[in-house]
N, C-alpha and C positions, 0 to 999 in steps of 0.2 A: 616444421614439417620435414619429416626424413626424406631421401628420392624416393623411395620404395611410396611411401604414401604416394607425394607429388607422383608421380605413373601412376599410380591407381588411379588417382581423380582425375587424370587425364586421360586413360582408355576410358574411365566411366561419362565423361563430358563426352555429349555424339556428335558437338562441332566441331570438338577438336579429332577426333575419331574421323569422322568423316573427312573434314580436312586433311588429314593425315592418310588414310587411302588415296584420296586425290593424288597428293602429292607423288606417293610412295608409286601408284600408276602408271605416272608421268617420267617418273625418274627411270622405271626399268624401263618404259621404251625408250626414253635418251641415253641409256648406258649401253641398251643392247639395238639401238638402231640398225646399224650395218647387219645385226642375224634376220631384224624386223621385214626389212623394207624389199617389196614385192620388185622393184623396176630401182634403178638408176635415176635419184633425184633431180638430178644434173641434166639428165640427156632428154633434148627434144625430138622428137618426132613428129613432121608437122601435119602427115595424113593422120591423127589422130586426134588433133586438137578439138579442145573443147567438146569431147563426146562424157556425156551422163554418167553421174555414177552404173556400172554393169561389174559381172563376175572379173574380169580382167582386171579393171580400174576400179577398187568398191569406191572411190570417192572421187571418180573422175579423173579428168586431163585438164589440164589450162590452154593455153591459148599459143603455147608451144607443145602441144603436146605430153606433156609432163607427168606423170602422175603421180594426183596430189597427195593421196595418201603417203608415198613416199617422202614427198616436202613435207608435211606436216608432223612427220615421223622426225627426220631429218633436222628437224625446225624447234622440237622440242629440247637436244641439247643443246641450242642457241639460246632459247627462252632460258634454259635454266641455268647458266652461263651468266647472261647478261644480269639477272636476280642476284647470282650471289656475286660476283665480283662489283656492283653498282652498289649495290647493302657494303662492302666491306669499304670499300672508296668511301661511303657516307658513313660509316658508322666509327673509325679507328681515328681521324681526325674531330670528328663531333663530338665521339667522347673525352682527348684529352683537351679539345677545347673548353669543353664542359665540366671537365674535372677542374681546371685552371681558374674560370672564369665563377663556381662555386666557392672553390676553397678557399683563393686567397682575398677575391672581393675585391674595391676598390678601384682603382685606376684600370688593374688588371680586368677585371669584371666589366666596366664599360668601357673599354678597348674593342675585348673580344666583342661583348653582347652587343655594340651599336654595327658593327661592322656583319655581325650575321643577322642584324636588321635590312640590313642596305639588300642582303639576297633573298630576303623574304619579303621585302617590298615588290617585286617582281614574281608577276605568276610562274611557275613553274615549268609548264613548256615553253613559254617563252625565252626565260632564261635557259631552258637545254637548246633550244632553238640556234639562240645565239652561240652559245658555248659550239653546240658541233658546227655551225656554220664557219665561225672562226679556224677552227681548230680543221676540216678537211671532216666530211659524209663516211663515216667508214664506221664498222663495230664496235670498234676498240673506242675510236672518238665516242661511241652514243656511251657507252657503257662509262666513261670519264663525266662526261655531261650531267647523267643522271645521279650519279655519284656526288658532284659538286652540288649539285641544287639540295642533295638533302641533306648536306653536314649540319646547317642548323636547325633543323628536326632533332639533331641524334645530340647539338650541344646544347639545347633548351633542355631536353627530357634531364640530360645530367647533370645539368647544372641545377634544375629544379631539387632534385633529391640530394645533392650534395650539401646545399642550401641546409633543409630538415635535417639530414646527417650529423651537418656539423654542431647540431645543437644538443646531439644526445650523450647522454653521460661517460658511453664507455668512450667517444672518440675523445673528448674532454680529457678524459682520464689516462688518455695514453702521451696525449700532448703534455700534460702534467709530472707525466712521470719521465719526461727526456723524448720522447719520440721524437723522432723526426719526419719532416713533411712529406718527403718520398714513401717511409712507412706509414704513415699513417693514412697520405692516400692509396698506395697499392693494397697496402694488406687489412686495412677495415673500414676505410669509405669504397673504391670501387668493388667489392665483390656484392657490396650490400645495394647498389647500383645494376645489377646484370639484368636481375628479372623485368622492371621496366625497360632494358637494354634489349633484352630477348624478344620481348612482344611485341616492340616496335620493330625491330630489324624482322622479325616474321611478316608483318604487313608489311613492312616495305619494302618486301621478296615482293609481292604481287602489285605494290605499286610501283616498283622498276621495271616490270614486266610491259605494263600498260604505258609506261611513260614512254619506253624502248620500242614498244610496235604502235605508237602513236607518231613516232620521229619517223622510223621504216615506212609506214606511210605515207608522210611526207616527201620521202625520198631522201632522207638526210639520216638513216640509219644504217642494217646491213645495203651491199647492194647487191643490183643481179650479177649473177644468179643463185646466190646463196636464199637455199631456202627458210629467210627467217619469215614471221607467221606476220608482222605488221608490212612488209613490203608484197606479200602473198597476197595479203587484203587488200591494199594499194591495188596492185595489180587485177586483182579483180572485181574491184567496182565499174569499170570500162564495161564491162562482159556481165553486169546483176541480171540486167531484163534477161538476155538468150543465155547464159547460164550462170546461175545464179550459184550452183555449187564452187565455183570455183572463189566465189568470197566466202561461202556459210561457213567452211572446213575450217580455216585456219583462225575465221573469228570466232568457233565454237571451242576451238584449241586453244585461243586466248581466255577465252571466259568461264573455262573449265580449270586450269590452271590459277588465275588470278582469285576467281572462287574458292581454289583450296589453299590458297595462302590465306584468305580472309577467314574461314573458319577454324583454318589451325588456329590463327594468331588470337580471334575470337575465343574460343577455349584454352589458348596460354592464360590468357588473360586472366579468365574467370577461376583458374588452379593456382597462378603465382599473387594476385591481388588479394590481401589477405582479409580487405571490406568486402570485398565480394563473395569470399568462403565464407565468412560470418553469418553472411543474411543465409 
């Protein structure tokens, strides 16, 4: 399949379409935030707190006065931040573990493979739990955290297909003919690796998202008063009953976002998976 195709089938797929507005959305208000945003994120005002979404505020005040629109504005190039730098954290050691631990097999294979059992033996927030607790509550630490937890998601997918790879004729044929193993895995086992490489590191754009304003609400991610959207939540659970707007905004910001990661990635899926163009 040429790009030119793959892009056709993929405006024509309307999850991935769909997904893809989402995102595309999302991105121009985190890029153009500071043209966006109506009030100063940052700054409280506390004769104004916690008043209703109205014309001033479209999406209210919090509980310093704030307004949320602006945090949630503000909060978006956080979200999308913490997505790609946790995806490249998990994904650039998972692959060459997974390159390693496919190709050459052996000792080297369950070395790697038992030791990224040991972090998949433990659920997932708990291990970022731990990871940022150790490490110091700050951004940078959640975005490290969440990063570690999924290198063995990213070296299982590639070790799986590296597996298959190395059984087909042309790789065969180049080992035969002198290659060498640096060549042979950069230039005809990883590239033929990307596209399960792609589709998962798409979903787990939106699974670093949720894992990231799951720790913020804990209190073990951004902190105040950086407006990230899981510490925004946090914060306004205290405040559901008498105002309720001040959690709906940033969890419908999380779930609007996480939603178009999952339908991109759902339409990668269905355009690079070549049993699933067949049916």
């Amino acid at each position: 399949m040429s790009r030119w195709e793959a892009l056709h089938d993929l405006m024509s797929n309307w999850s991935a379409a769909a997904g893809m507005a989402i995102i595309a959305a999302i991105l121009v208000v985190a890029l153009a935030g500071p043209l966006l945003t109506p009030h100063d994120p940052l700054m409280p005002a506390p004769l104004q707190r916690l008043q209703g979404p109205s014309s001033a505020h479209p999406f209210g005040t919090d509980s310093l006065g704030r307004d949320i629109l602006s945090r949630v504005i503000g909060g978006a190039r956080i979200s999308i931040l913490i997505g790609v730098i946790s995806v490249t954290i998990s994904l650039l050691p998972g692959t060459l573990l997974g390159l390693l631990a496919g190709y050459f097999g052996r000792w080297i294979d369950s070395l790697i493979m038992r030791c990224m059992d040991m972090l998949l033996a433990f659920p997932a927030i708990l291990l970022a739990i731990f990871i940022t607790a150790v490490l110091e509550p700050n951004l940078t630490n959640t975005m490290i955290a969440v990063g570690i937890v999924y290198i063995p998601h990213y070296a299982r997918i590639v070790r799986a297909s590296v597996l298959s790879l190395k059984q087909q004729l042309f790789v065969q044929a180049v080992g035969h003919l002198g290659g060498g193993h640096v060549r042979i895995l950069l230039r005809h086992v990883l590239p033929n690796c990307i596209p399960p490489i792609i589709v998962y590191a798409t979903l787990g754009m939106g699974t670093a998202v949720l894992q990231a304003a799951a720790l913020g609400f804990l209190g073990l991610g951004a902190q105040p008063p950086s407006p990230e959207w899981g510490a925004m939540l946090s914060e306004g659970r205290q405040y559901i009953q008498i105002a309720p707007h001040v959690a709906a905004f940033p969890g419908a910001a999380i779930l609007l976002l996480v939603l178009g990661f999952n339908l991109f990635g759902d339409g990668l899926r269905d355009v690079l998976d070549p049993s699933l163009r067949s049916q």
